[in-house]
N, C-alpha and C positions, 0 to 999 in steps of 0.2 A: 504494500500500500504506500502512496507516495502522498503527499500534501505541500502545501509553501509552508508554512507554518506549521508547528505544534507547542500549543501553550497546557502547560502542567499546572495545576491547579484552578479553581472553579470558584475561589475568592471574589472579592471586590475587584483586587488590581486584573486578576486572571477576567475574567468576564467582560470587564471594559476594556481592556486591549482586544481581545478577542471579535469584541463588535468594534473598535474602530477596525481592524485589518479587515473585518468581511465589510466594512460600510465600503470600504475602499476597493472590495472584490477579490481580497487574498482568500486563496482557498484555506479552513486553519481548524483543524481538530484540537479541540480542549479534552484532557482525560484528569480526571479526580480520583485519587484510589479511595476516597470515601464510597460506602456501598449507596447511599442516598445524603440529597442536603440537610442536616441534620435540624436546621430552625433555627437554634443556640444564635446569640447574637451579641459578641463580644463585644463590638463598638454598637455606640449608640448614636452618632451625631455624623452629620455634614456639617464642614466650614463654610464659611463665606464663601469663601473660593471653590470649594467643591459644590455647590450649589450653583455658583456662575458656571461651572464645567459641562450641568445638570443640566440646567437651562442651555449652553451655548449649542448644544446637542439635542436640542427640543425635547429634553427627557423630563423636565422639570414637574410638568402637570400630575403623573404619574406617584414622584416621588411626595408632591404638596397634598396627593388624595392620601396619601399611606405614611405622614408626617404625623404624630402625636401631641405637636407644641415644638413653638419657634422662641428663641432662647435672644432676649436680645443682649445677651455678653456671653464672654470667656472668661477664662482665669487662669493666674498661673503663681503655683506658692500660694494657692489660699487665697491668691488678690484677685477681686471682679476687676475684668476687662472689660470696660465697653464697645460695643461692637457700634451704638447708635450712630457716630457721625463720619464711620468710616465712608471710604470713597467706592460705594458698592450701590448695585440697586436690592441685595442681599445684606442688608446690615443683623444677622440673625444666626445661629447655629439654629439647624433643622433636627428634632428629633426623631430620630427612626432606626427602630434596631436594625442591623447588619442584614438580618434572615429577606428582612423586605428588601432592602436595598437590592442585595443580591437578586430577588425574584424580576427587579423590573429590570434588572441589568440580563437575567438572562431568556425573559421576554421580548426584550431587544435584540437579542441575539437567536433567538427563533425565528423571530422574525425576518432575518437575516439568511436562512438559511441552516443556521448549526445549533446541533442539539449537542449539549455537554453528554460525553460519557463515562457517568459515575462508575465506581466498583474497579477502575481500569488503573493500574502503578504502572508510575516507569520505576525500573531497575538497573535499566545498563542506556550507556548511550558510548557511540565513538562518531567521532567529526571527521571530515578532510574538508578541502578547501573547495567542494562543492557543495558540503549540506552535512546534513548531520541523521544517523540511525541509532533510532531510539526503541528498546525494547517496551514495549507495552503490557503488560496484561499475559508473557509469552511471544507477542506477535512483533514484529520487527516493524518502526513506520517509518518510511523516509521522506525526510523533509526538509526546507533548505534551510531555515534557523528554527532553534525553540528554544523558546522561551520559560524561565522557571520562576512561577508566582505562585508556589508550593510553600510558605509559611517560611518560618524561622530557623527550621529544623530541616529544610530542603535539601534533598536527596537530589535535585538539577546543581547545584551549587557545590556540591562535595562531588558529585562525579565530575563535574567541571575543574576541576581543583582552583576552586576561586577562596582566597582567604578569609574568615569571616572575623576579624579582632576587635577587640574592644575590652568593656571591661564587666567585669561579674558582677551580679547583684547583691549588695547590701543588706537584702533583707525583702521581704514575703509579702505575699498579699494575697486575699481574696475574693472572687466577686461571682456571684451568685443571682440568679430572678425565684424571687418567694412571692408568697402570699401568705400577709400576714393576718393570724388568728386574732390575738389582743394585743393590747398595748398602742400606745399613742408614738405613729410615726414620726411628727411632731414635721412633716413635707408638706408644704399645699399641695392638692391633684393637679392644678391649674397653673401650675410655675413656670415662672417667665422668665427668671430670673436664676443667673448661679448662685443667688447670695440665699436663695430657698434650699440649695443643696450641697453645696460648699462641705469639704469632707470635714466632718466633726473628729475631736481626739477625744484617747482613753484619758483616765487617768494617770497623771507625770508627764502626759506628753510625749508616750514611747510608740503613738503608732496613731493609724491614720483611718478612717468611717465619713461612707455618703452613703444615703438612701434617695435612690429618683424613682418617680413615681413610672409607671408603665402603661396606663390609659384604661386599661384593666381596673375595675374593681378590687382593691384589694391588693395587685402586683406590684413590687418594685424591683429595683435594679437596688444588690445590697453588695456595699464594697467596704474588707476592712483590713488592717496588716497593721506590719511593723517593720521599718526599715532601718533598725537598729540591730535584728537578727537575722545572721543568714539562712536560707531554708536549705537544710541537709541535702534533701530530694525531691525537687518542680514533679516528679513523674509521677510519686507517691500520693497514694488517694487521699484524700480528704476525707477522716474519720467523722464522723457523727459526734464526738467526745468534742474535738476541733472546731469543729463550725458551732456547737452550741457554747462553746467557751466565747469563741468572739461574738457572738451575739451578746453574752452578759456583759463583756468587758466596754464592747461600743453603745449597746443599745440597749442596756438595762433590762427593762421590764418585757419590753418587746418579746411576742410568739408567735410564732413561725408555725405552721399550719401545711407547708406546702414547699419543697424545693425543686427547681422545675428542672435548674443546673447548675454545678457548681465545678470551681475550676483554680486554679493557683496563678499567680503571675509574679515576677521578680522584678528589679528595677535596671536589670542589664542592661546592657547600651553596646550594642557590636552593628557593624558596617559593611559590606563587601567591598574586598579590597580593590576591584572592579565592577562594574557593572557589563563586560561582555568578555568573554573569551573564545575568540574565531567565534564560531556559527551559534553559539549559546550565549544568552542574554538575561538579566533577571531582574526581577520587577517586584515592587509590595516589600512584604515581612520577610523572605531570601534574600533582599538585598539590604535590610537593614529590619534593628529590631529596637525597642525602646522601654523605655516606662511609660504604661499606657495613662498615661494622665496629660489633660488639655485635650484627648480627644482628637489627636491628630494621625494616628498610626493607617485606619482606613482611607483617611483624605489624602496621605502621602501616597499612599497607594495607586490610588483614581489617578493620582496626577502623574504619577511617575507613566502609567499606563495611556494617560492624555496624550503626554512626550512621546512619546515611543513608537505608539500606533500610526501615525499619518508618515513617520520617516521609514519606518520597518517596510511600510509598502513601498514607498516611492522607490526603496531598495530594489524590490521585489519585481515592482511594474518596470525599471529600468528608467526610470527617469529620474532619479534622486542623484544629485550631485557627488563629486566624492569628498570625502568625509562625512557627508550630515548625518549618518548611524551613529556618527560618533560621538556626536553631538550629545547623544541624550545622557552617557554618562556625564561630560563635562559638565552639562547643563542640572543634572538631577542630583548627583552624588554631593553638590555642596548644599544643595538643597535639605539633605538629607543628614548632613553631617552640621549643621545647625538646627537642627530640631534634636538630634542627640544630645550637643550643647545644651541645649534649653531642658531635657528631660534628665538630664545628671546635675544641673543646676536646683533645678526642683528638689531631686532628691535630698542633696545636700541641705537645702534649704531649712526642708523639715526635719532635720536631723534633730531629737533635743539639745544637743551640745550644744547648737548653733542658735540659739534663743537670742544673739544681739545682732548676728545679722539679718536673720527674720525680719526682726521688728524695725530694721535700716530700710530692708527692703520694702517692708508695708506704706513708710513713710513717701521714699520715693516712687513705687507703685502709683501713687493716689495722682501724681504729680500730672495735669492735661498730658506733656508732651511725653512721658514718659509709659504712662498709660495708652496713650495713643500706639507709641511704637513697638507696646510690646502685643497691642490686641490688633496691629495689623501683620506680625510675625504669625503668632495662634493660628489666627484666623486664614491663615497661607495671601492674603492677599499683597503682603510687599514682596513678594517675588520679582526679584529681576534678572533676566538671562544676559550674560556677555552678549552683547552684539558687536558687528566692524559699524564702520562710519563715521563722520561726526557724532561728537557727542551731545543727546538732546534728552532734556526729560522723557519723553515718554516713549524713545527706544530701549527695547528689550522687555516694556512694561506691558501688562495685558489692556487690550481695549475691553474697555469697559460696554453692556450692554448689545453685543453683537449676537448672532441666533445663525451658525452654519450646519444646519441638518444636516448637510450632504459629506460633510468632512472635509470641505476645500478651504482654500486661502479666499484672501477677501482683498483688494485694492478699493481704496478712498478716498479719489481725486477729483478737482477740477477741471484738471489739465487735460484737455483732449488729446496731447500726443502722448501723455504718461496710460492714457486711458485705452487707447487705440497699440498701445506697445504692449500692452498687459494680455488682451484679447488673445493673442498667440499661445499664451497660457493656457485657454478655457480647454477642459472643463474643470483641472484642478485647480483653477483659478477664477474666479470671477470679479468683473468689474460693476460695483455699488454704482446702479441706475441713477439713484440721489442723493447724494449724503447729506443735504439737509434733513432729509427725513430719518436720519437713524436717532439713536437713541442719545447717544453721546457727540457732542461738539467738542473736538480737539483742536481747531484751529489750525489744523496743519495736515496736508494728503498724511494717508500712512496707508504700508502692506501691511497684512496681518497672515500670518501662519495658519493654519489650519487648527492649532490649539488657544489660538485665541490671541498672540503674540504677538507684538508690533517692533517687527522688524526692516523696516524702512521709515524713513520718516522725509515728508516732501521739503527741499531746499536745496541747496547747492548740491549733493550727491544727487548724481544722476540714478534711475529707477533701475537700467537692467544688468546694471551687476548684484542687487539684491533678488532682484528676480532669476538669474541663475545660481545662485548661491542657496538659495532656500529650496527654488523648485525647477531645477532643472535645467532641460535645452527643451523649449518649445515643441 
């Protein structure tokens, strides 16, 4: 069996890559050695920016009908972030457990053509320099890259011998969806706000508790640890002894009636020391893993998978310049390697030793500008990618408000002959009929990449050297 693609894992990142290449027409088998999608729903939230990803893909409707409550801050260390005046039409974290996300992502992806096949492991793969053969399931698939967004623990990443370093967890955590019997949650059902669910501490100060509510009657999302102690063994189940201990210890009176799942997590912080080696490439929780706190581990995912998909084809269809594959690690890995920062930060934070820079940090937290910069970090929306050129504000920066169902680039000019040079492009390129009419006024022509990036910007740089550099020869 042969294919363009084979993407390993049936995740968030695996699923959205998977419908960008087939949006684009790559042929692309997904296999899952899960025997079915299990529901469980480790993350809970879209970003800002992962919500603009949602929308820019006309996927948004979908996600707004199967949304629980839109959250209008972050937080990071215990401190609300405001998200109100950020520079979004998304000023809001979306709540929505993973299980949904993933269904409309791979109702997307039916629609497209490709059905994930669960039950199926890869266990061997060997490359050369025309593709890569990958065993499946027993069966051999060949295919010209694959991709691995098979978790943290990815079996594509280790057969790849791609390094994964960083550094080990500090100490434990747990998170759990119950439904609680008595005792006073002390949550609104109706919370708007992080300052409603903000992780509560034990007693001393030696460890960390949030309860959010789940739409459900009675369910919540129940999280609580200590990162003061290391956990012997992530693999090791979680006793009934254990989980009703840290309910005394966090939530007092509270009873539990119900646990629907329950799971361990640590505050590790590791990287892949690349993101592609020859024909195999890795995306999501294989190419980095974190402390899942702020809520960003899913949305690095999406996006890592945003990048990836519109260049992986152009590879594929043969019109992709040389270098831009390569792009996606320069462009994603520091992306990635600052949000590690920020999640080993956090840790430290809450340390109890650290009780004077805590309360340094709360201080300056509160501060507009400082607050501002870190809830536009959170929230993925200051991203900005190297670009060549003059340097201008808003190259490399995403256009705000754009809506490319089809997966192309987009040009937004005046100029009749930047407009009429552009045409040559179509159909992975289109030229905006009016740009008054769009949504956002920049003042200034711009291309935009197919993930939403603005990578030109109208002035003295002439147009078609960004347009063969991004997409191609005509």
């Amino acid at each position: 069996m042969g294919t363009d693609v084979i993407v390993a894992g049936a995740g968030p990142a695996g699923l959205m890559l998977a419908a960008e290449l087939a949006l684009a027409g790559v042929d692309v088998v997904v296999v899952d050695r899960a025997p079915e999608r299990s529901g469980q729903s480790r993350a809970l939230n879209l970003q800002p920016r992962t919500v603009e990803v949602f929308a820019l893909r006309g996927l948004l409707d979908p996600v707004l009908d199967r949304a629980q409550a839109k959250v209008r801050d972050g937080h990071f260390a215990g401190q609300t972030l405001s998200y109100t005046d950020l520079d979004t039409d998304h000023p809001y974290q979306l709540v929505i457990p993973q299980a949904e996300t993933e269904l409309i992502l791979e109702a997307r992806l039916a629609e497209l053509g490709v059905k994930v096949r669960f039950g199926q492991e890869l266990t061997a793969l060997n490359q050369d320099e025309d593709g890569v053969s990958a065993t499946v399931d027993g069966e051999v698939i060949r295919a010209r890259y694959l991709v691995g967004c098979d978790g943290g623990r990815s079996t594509v990443r280790k057969l790849a011998g791609i390094g994964f370093p960083g550094t080990d967890g500090h100490g434990w955590g747990v998170v759990a969806d119950v439904v609680v019997a008595t005792g006073e949650p002390g949550v609104r059902a109706d919370w708007s706000s992080m300052r409603d669910v903000l992780p509560r501490r034990a007693a001393g100060e030696r460890g960390f508790g949030g309860l959010i509510p789940l739409g459900e009657p009675g369910l919540y999302r129940l999280v609580f640890g200590d990162l003061t102690t290391p956990l012997p063994d992530r693999t090791a189940p979680i006793t009934d002894e254990e989980f009703k201990a840290g309910l005394r210890r966090f939530y007092g009176s509270l009873e539990v009636s119900e646990v629907r799942w329950r799971s361990r997590f640590t505050d590790a912080a590791r990287q892949a020391e690349r993101y592609r080696a020859g024909r195999v490439l890795l995306a999501g929780d294989a190419a980095h893993i974190h402390f899942p706190v702020g809520g960003q581990g899913l949305n690095l995912g999406i996006q890592d998978a945003m990048n990836l998909g519109w260049k992986l084809a152009a590879d594929l269809k043969g019109h992709g310049p040389i270098g831009l594959l390569d792009t996606y690690e320069s462009e994603r890995h520091p992306v990635a390697a600052r949000v590690l920062d920020g999640t080993r930060t956090h840790s430290l934070l809450v340390q109890p030793e650290n009780t004077g820079a805590r309360k340094l940090f709360a201080d300056l937290a509160v501060l507009p500008d400082a607050n501002r910069h870190l809830a536009n970090m959170v929230s993925g929306l200051d991203i900005r990618y190297p670009m060549t050129g003059p340097p201008h504000r808003l190259l490399g920066t995403r256009y705000r408000g754009l809506c490319l169902p089809e997966g192309q680039g987009i040009l937004l000019s005046d100029d009749p002959r930047n407009r009429d040079l552009a045409r040559h492009w179509g159909p992975r390129l289109t030229v905006a009929p009016d740009i008054s009419t769009l949504p956002s006024a920049y003042g200034a022509g711009v291309l935009v990449r197919p993930d939403g990036y603005i990578c030109w910007v109208e002035g003295d740089e002439p147009l078609k050297p960004a347009l063969h550099a991004w997409f191609g020869t005509p």
